[in-house]
N, C-alpha and C positions, 0 to 999 in steps of 0.2 A: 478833650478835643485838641487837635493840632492843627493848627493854620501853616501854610508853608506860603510865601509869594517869591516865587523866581522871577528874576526880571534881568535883563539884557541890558546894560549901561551902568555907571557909577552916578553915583547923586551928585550934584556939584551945589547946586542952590543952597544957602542956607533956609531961606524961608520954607525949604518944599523938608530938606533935613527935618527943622522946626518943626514943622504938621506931623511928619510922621511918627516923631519920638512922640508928640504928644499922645496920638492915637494907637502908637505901642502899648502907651503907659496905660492909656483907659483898656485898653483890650487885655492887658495881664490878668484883671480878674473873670475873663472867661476862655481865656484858652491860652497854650504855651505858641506864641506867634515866633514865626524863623523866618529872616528877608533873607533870602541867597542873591547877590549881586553878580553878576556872570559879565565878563567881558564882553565887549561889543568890541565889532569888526568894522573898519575903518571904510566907510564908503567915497570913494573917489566922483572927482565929480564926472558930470555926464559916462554913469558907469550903465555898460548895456547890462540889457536885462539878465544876460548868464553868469556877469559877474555878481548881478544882487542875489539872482538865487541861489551865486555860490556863498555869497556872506550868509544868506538866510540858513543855509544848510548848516556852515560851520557853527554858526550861535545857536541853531536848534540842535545838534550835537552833544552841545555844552550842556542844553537845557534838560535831555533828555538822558545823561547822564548825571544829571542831579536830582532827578525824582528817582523818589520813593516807590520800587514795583506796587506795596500795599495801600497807595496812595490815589482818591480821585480825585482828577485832574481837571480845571476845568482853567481852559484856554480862553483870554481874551482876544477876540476878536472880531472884527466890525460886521460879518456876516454871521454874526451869533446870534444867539437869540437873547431880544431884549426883555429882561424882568423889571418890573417894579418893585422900589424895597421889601416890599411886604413878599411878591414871590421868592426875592431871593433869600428872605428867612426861610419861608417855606419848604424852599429847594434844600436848604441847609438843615432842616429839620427833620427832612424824608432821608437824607443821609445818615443822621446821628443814629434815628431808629435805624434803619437799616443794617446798621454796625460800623458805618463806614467813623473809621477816626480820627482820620488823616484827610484836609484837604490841601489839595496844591492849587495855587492860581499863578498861574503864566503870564507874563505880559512880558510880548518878543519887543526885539531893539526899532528903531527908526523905519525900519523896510517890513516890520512886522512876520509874522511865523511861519517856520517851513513847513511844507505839508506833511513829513515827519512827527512835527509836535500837533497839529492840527489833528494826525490820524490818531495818535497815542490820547489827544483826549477824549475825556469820558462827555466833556460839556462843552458846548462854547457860548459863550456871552457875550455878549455890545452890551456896551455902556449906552452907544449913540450911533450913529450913521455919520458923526461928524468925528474926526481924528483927531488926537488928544495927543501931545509932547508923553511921550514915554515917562517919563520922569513924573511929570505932573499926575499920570492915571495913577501909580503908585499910590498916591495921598489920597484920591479919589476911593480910590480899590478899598484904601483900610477906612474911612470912614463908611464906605456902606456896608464892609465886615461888622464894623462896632454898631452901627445901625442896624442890622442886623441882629444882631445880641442882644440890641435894648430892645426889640420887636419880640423877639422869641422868650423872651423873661416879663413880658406884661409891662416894662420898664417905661415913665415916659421919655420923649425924645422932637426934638422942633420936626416938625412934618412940610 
């Protein structure tokens, strides 16, 4: 199985760096994980609205040129549909049988995804109804991938 997470912005944090290598390292023994980092577009302040759709366009451009056609994609974002960890093993496990062998998970820049990447996915997910640092879901995203994994293998795991 292959995990893919595209995300809009460069890491800067160490501590959020820190989390993720960790949760790279526990995820290597159940799948080949790939971060793709994709530029983010500079938003100016009090930018009207056609200029953020034109950032949202240019970075879901980017985004959408870096998936995998044979890839299901499943989009973060806030009018998604919310799982609990256990669904989202589940979701993940109705895929593996399926054949599906590639997932991609998106998580757009600051202004969040254009309707572009939102049509191109297969899923979309909320974490929350509340907004989350870009940056910071990344860390998020891979612990409930690896949470995941320990769900679907009988493994224990803090609840």
């Amino acid at each position: 199985m292959k995990i893919s997470v595209i995300c809009v912005g460069k890491l800067k944090e160490k501590y959020l760096k820190m989390g993720i290598d960790e949760f790279r390292k526990r995820l290597g023994r159940y799948c080949t994980l790939d971060i793709i980092e994709l530029p983010d577009e500079k938003t100016p302040d009090n930018a009207s609205d056609a200029t953020c759709e034109a950032i949202k366009k240019k970075e879901g451009d980017r985004i959408l040129k870096s998936l995998k056609e044979d890839s299901y994609c499943i989009a973060l974002a806030i009018q998604g549909k919310s799982l609990s960890s256990e669904e989202l093993a589940n979701h993940m496990v109705k895929l593996f049988v399926s054949g599906k062998s590639h997932i991609s998970f998106i998580i757009g820049g600051s202004l969040g995804l254009s309707d572009d990447v939102l049509s191109r996915a297969n899923y979309q997910l909320s974490f929350s109804n509340m907004t989350f640092p870009h940056q910071l879901m990344r860390l998020i995203l891979l612990e409930q991938i690896y949470r995941a994994y320990r769900i679907i293998n009988n493994e224990p795991y803090h609840k």
